[in-house]
N, C-alpha and C positions, 0 to 999 in steps of 0.2 A: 900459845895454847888458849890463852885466855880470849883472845879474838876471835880464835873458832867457835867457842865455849856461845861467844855472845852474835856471833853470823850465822850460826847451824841454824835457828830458826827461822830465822830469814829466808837464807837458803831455801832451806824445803816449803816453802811458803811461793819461794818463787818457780821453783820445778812443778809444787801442783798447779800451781795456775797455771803455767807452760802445757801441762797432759790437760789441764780441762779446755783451751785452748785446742790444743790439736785435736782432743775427741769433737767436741762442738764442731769445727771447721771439716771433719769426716764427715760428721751427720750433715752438717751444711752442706757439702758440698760431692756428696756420695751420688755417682749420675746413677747409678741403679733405683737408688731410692727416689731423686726426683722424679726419673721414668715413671716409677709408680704410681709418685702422689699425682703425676701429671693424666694416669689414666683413670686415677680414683677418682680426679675433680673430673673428668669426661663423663665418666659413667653416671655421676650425682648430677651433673648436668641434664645429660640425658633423661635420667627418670624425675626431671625436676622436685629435684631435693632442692636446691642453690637458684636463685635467678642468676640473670644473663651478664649483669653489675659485677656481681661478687664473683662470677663466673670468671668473665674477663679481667678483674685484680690479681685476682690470685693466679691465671695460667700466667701473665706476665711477669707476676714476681719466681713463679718456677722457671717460665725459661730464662731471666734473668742468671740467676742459679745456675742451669745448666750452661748457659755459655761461660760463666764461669769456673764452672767446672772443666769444660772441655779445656779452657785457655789455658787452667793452671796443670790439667795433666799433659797438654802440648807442650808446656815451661818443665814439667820435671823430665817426660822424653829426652826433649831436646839438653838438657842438662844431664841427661843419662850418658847421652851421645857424647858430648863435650869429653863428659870421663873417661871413655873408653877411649881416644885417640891419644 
């Protein structure tokens, strides 16, 4: 008893960082949302808001992003699939 007494904060110290983790990693890697940001840096492009520099860093760090996104929802699919057999 006395152990749990002195882990429990621990514990939940480690669970929140686990949920702020997984939230982070939704918004990271939510392809609706990069879609977005991906049409929002186009359109600033377009109405030259951004030069062509910052233009090109940033669509490459979002499609980065998105291929990682697709990979990891291909990984959980395929991991869907595995359970069901």
């Amino acid at each position: 008893m006395i152990h749990k007494l002195f882990t429990a904060p621990m514990n939940l110290v480690v669970k929140v960082g686990e949920k702020i983790k997984e939230e982070a990693d939704k918004e990271l890697y939510d392809i609706p949302t990069i879609q977005q940001k991906l049409i929002q840096l186009q359109m600033m492009y377009e109405l030259e808001e951004i030069e062509e520099q910052a233009y090109k860093e940033q669509e490459e760090q979002l499609l980065m992003r998105y291929e990682t996104a697709k990979r990891l929802e291909m990984e959980e699919y395929e991991e869907m699939l595995k359970q069901e057999k």
